[in-house]
N, CA, C, O and CB atoms as a CASP TS submission, in Angstrom:
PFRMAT TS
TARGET T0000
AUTHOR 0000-0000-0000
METHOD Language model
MODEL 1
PARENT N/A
ATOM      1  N   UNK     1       0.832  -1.173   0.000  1.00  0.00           N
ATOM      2  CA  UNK     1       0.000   0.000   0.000  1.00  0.00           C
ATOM      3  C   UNK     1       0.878   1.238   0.000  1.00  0.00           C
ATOM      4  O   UNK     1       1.916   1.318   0.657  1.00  0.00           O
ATOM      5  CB  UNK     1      -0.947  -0.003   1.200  1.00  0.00           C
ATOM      6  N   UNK     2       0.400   2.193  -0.774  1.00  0.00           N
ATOM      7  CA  UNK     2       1.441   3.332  -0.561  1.00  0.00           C
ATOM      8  C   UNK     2       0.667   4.335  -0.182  1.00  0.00           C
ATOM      9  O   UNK     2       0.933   5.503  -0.466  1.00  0.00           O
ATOM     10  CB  UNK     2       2.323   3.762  -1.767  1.00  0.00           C
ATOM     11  N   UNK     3      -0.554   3.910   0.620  1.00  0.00           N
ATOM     12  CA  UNK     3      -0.751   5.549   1.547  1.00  0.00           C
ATOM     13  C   UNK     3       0.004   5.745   2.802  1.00  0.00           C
ATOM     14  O   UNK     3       0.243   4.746   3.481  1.00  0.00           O
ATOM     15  CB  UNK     3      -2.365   5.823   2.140  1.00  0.00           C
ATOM     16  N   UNK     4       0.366   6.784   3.154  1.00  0.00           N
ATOM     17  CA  UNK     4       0.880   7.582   3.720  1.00  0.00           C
ATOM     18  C   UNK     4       0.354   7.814   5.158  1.00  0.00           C
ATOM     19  O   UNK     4      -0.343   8.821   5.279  1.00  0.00           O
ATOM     20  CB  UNK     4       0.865   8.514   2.950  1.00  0.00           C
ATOM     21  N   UNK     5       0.518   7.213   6.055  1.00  0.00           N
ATOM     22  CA  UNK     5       0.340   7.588   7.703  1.00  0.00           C
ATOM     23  C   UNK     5       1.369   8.238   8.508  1.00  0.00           C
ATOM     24  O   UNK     5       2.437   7.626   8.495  1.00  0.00           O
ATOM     25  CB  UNK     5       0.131   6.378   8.496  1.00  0.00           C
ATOM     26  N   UNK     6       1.352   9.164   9.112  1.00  0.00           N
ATOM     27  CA  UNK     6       2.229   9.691  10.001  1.00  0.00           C
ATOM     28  C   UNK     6       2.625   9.054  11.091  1.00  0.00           C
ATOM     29  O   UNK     6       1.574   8.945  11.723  1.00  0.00           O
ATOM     30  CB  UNK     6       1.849  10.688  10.363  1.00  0.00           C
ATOM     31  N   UNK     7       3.592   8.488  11.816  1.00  0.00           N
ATOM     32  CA  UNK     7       3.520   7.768  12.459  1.00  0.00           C
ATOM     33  C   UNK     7       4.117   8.518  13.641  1.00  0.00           C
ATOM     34  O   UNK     7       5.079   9.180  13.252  1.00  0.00           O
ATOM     35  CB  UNK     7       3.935   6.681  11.967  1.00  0.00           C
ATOM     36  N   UNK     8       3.869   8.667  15.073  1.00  0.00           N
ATOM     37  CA  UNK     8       4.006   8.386  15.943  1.00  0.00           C
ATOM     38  C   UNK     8       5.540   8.471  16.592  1.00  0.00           C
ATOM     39  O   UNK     8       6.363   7.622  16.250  1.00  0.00           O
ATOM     40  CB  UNK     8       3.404   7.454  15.829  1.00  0.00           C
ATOM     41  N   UNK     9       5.911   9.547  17.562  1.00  0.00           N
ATOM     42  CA  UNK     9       7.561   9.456  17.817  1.00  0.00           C
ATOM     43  C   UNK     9       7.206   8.663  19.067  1.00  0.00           C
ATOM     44  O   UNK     9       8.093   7.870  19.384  1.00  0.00           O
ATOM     45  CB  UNK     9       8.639  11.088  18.068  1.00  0.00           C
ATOM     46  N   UNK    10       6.440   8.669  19.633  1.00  0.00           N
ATOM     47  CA  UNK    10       5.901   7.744  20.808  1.00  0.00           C
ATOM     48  C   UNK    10       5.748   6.360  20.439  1.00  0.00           C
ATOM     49  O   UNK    10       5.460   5.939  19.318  1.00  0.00           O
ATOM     50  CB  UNK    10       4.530   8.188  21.324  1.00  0.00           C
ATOM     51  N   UNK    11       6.072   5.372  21.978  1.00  0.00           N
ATOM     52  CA  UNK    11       5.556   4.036  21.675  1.00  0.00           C
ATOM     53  C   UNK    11       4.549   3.941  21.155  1.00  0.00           C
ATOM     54  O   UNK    11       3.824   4.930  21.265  1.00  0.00           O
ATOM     55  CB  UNK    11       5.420   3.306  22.540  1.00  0.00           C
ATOM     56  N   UNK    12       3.988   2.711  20.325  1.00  0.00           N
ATOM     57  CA  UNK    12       2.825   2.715  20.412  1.00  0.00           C
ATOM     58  C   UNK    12       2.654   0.996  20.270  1.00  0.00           C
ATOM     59  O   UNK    12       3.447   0.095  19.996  1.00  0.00           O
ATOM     60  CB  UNK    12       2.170   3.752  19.372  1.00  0.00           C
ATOM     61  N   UNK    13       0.917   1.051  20.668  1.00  0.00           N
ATOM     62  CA  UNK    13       0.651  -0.267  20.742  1.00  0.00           C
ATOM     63  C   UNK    13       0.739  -1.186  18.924  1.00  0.00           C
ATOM     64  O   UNK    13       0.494  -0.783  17.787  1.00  0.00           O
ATOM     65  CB  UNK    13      -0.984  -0.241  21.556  1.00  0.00           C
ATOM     66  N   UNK    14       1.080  -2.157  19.330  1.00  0.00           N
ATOM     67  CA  UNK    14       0.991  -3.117  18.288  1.00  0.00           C
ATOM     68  C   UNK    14      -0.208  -3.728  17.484  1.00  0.00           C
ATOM     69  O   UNK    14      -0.530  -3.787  16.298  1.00  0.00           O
ATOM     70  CB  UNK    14       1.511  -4.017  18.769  1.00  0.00           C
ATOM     71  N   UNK    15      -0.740  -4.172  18.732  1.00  0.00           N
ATOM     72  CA  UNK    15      -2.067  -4.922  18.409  1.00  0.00           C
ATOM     73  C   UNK    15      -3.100  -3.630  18.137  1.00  0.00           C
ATOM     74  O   UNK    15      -4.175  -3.899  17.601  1.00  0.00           O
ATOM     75  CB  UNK    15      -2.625  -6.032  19.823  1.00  0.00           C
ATOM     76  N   UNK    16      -2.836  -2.352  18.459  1.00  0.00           N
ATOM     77  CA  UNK    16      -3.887  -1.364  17.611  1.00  0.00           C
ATOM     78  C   UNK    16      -3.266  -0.987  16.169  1.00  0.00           C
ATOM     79  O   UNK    16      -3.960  -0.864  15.160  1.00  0.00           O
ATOM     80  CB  UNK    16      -4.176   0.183  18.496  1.00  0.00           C
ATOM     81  N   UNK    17      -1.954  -0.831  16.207  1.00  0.00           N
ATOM     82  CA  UNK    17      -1.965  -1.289  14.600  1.00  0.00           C
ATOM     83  C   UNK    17      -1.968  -2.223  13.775  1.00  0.00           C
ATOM     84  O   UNK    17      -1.501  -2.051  12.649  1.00  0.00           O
ATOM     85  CB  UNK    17      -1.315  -1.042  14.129  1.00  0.00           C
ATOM     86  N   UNK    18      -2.350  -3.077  14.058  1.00  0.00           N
ATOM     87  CA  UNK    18      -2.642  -4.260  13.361  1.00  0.00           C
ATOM     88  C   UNK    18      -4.250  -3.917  12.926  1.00  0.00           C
ATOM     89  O   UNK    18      -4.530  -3.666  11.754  1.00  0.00           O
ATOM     90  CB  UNK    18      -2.378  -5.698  14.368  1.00  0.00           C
ATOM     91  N   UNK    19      -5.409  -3.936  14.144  1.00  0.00           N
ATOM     92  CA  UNK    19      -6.655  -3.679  13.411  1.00  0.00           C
ATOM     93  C   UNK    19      -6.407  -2.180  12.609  1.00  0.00           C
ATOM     94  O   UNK    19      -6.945  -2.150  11.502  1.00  0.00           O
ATOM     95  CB  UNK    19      -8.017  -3.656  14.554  1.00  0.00           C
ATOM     96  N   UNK    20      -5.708  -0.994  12.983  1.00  0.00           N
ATOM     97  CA  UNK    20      -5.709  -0.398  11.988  1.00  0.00           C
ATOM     98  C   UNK    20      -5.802  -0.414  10.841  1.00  0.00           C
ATOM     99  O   UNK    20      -6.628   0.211  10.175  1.00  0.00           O
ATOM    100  CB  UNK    20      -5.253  -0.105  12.011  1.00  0.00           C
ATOM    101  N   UNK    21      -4.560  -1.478  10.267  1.00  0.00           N
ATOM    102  CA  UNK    21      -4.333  -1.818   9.349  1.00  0.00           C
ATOM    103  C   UNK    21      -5.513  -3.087   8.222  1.00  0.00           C
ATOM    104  O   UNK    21      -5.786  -3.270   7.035  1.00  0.00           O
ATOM    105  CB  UNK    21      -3.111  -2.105   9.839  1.00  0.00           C
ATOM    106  N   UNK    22      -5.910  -3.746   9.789  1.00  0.00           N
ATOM    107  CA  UNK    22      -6.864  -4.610   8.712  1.00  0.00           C
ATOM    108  C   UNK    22      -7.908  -4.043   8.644  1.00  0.00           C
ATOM    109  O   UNK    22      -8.514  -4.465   7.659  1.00  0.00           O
ATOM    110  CB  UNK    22      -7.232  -6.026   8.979  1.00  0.00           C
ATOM    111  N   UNK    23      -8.575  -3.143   9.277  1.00  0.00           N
ATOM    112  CA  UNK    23      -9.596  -2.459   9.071  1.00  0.00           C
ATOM    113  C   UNK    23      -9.483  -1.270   7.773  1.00  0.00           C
ATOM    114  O   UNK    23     -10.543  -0.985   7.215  1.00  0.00           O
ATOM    115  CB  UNK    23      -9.861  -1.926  10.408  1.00  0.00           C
ATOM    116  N   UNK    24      -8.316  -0.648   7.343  1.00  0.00           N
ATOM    117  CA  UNK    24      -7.977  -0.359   6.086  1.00  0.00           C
ATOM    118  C   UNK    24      -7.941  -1.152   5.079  1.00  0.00           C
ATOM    119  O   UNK    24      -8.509  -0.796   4.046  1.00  0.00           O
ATOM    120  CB  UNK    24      -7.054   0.062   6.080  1.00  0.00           C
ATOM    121  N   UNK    25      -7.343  -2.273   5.131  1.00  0.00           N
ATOM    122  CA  UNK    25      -7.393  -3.173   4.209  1.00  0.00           C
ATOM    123  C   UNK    25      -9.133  -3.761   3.731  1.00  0.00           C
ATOM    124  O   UNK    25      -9.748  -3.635   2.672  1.00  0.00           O
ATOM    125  CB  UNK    25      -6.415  -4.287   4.838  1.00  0.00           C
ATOM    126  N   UNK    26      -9.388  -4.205   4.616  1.00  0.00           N
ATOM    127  CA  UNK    26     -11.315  -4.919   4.808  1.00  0.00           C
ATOM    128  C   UNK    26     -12.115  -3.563   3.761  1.00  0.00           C
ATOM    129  O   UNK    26     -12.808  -3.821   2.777  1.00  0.00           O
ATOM    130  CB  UNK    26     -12.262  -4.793   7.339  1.00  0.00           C
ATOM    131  N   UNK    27     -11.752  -1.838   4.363  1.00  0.00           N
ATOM    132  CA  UNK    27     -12.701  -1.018   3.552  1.00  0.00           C
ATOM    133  C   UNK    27     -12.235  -0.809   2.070  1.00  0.00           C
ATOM    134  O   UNK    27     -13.055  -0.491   1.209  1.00  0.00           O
ATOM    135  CB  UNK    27     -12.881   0.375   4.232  1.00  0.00           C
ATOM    136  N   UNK    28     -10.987  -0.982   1.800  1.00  0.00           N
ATOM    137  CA  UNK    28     -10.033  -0.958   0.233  1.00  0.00           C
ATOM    138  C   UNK    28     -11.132  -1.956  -0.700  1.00  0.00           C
ATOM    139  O   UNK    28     -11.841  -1.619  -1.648  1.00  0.00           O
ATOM    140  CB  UNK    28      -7.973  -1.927   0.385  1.00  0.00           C
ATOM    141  N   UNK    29     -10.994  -3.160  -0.113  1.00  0.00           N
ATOM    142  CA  UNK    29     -11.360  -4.495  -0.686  1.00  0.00           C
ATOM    143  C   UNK    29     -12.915  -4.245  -0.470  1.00  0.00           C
ATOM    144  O   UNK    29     -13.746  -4.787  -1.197  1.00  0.00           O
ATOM    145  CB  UNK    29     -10.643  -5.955   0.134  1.00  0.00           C
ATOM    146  N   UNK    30     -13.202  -3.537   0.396  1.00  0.00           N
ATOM    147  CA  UNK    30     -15.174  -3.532   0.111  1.00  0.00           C
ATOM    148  C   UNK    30     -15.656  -2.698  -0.722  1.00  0.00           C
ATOM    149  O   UNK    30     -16.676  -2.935  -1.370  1.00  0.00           O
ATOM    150  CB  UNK    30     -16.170  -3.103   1.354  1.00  0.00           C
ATOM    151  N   UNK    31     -14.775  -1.287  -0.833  1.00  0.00           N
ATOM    152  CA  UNK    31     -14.725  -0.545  -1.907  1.00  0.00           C
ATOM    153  C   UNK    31     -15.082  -1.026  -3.539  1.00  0.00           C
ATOM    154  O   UNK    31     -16.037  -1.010  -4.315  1.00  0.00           O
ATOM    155  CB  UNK    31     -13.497  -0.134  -1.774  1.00  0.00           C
ATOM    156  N   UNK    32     -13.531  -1.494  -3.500  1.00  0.00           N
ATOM    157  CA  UNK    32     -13.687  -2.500  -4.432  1.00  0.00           C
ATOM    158  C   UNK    32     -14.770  -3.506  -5.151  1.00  0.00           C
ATOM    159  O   UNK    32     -14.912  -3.529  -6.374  1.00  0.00           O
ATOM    160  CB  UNK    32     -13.064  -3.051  -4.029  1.00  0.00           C
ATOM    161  N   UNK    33     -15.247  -4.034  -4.573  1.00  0.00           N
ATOM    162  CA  UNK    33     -16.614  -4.924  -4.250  1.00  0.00           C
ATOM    163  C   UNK    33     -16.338  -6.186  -4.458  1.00  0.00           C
ATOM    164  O   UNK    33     -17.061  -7.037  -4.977  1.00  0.00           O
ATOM    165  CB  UNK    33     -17.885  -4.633  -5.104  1.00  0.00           C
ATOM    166  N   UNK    34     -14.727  -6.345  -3.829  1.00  0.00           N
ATOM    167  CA  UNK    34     -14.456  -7.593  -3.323  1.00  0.00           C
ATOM    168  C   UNK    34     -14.681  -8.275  -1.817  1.00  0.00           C
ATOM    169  O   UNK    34     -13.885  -8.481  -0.901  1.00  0.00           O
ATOM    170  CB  UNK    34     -13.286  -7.628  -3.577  1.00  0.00           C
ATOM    171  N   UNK    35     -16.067  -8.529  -1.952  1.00  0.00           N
ATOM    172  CA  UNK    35     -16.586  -9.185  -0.392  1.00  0.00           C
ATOM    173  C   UNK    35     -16.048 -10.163   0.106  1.00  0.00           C
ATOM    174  O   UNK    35     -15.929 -10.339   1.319  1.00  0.00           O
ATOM    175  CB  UNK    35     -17.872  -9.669  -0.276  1.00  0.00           C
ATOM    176  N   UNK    36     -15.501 -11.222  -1.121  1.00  0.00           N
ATOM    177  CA  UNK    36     -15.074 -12.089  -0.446  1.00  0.00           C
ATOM    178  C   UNK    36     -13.892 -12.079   0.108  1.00  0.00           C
ATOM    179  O   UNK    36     -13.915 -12.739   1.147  1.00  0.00           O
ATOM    180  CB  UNK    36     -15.188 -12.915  -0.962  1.00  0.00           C
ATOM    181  N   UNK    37     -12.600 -11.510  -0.177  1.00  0.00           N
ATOM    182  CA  UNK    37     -11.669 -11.098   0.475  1.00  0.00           C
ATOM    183  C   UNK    37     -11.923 -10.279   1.282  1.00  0.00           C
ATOM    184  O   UNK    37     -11.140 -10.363   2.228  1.00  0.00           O
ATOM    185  CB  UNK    37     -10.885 -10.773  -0.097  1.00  0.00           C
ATOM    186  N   UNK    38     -12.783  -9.354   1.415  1.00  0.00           N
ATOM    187  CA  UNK    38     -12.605  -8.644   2.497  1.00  0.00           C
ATOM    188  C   UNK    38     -13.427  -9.442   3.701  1.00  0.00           C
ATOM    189  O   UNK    38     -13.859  -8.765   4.634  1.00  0.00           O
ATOM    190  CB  UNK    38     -13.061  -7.164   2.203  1.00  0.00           C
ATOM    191  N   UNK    39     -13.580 -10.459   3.691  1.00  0.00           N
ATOM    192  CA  UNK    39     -14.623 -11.522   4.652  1.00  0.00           C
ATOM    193  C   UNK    39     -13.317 -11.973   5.374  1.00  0.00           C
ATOM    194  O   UNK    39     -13.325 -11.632   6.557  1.00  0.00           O
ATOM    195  CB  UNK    39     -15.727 -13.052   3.724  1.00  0.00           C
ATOM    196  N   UNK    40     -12.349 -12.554   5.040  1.00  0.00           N
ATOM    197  CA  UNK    40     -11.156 -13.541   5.091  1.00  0.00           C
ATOM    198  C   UNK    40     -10.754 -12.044   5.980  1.00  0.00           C
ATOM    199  O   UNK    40     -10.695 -12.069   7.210  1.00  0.00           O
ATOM    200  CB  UNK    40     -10.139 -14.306   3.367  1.00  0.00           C
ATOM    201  N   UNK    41     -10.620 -11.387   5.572  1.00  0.00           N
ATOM    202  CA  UNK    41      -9.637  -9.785   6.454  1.00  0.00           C
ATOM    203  C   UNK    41     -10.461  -9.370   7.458  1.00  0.00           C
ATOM    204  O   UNK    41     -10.047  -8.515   8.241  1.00  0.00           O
ATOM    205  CB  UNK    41      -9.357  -8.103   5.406  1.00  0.00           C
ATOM    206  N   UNK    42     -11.984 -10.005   7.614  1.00  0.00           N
ATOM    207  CA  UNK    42     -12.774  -9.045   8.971  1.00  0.00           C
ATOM    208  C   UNK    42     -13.065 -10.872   9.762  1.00  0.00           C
ATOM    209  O   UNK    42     -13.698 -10.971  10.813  1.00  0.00           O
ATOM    210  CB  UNK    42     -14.953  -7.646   8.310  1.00  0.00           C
ATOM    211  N   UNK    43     -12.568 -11.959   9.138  1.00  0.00           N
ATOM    212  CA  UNK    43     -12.468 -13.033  10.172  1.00  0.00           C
ATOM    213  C   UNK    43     -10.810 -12.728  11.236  1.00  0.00           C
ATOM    214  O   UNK    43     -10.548 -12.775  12.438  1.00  0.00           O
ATOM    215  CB  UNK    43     -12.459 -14.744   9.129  1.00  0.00           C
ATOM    216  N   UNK    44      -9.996 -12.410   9.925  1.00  0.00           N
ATOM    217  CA  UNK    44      -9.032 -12.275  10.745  1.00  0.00           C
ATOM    218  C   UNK    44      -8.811 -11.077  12.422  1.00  0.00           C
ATOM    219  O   UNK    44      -8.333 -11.131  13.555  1.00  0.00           O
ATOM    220  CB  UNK    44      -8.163 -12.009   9.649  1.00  0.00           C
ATOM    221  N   UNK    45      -9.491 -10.192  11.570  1.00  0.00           N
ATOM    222  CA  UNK    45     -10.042  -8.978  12.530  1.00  0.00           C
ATOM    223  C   UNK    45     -10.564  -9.200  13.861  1.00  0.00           C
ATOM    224  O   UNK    45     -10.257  -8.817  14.989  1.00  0.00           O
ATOM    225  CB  UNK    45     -11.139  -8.304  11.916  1.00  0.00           C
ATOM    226  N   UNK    46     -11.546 -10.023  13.306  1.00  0.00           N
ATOM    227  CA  UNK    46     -12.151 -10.181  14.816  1.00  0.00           C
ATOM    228  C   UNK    46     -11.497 -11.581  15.847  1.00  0.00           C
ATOM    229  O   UNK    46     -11.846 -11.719  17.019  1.00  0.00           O
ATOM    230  CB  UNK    46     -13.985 -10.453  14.561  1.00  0.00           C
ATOM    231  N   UNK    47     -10.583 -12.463  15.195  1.00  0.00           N
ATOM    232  CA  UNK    47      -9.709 -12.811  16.108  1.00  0.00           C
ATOM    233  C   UNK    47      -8.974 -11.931  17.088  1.00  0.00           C
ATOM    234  O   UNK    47      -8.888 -12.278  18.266  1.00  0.00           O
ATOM    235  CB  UNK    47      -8.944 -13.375  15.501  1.00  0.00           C
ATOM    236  N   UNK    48      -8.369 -10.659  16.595  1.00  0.00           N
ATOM    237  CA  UNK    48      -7.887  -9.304  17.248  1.00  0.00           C
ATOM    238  C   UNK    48      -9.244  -9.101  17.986  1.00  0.00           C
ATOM    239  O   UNK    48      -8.985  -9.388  19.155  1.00  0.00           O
ATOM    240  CB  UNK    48      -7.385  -7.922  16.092  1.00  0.00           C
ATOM    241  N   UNK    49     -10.772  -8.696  17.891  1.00  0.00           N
ATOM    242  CA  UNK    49     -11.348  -7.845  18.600  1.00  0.00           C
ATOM    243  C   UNK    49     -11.577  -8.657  19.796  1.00  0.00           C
ATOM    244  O   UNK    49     -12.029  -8.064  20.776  1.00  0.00           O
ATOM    245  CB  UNK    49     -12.479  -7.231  17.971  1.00  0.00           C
ATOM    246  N   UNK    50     -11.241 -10.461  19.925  1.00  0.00           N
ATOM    247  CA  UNK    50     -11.857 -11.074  20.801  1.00  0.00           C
ATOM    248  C   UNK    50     -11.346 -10.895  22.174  1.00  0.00           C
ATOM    249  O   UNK    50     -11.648 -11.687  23.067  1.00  0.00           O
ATOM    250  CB  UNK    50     -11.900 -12.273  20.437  1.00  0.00           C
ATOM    251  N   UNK    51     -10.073  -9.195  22.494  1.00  0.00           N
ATOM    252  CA  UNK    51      -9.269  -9.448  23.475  1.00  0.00           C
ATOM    253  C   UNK    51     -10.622  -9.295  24.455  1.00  0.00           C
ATOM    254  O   UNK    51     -10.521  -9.441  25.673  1.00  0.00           O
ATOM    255  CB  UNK    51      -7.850  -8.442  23.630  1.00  0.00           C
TER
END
């Protein structure tokens, strides 16, 4: 991906960039009106939301 996020001179958490990231990815691919990949990216997701 080549958009552009500013990142942070501070720690930051991991596991919130990760759903960041798949939650960017999931809306790219729904955009798209690829559901079915973006299904596979919001299963993975919600393994992350189950903390």
């Amino acid at each position: 991906m080549n958009d552009y996020v500013p990142r942070p001179r501070e720690p930051y958490d991991a596991l919130w960039v990760i759903k960041r990231d798949l939650e960017n990815i999931i809306a790219k691919y729904t955009d798209r009106g690829d559901h079915e990949t973006a299904a596979v990216y919001k299963e993975a997701l919600a393994r992350y939301n189950d903390d």
